[in-house]
N, C-alpha and C positions, 0 to 999 in steps of 0.2 A: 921772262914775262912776269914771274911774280915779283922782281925786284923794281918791276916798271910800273907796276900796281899799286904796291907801296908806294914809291917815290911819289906817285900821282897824288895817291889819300893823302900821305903826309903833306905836301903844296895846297889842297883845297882843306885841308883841316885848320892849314895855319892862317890862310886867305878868310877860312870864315868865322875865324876868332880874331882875327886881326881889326874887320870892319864893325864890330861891334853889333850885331845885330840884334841881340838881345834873343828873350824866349821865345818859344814858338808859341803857336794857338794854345796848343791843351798846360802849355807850363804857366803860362800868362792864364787861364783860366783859374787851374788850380791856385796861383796864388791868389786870385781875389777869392775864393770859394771857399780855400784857409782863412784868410782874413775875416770875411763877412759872417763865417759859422763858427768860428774857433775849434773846428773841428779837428784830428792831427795830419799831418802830411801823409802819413801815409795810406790813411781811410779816403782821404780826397783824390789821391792820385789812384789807387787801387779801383775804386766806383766810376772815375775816368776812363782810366785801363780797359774794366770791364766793361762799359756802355759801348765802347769803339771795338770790341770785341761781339759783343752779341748785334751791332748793328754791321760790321764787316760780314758776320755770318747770313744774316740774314738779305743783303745784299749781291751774294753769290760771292764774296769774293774768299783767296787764299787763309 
């Protein structure tokens, strides 16, 4: 079972690098948010991180 698990991940990992889909929402954010603040990557993505954390919280979710 976990060797079939694997085998799975590995086939949709390579399917979803393969089609080029680019960044998600919050990566495609932070990079304009970098860009337009000159702020560093990692203060941008961390204030991200955080804001989807205290709104997940407050949300009710996990």
């Amino acid at each position: 079972m976990l060797f079939l698990g694997i085998f799975i991940m590995g086939w949709a990992t390579y399917f979803y690098l393969r089609v080029n889909l680019g960044a998600g929402p919050r990566d495609g954010l932070m990079e304009v948010l970098v860009k337009k603040s000159n702020m560093p990557v990692w203060l941008i993505r961390s204030i991200i991180e955080g804001s989807v954390l205290i709104i997940r919280y407050f949300l009710g979710g996990p």
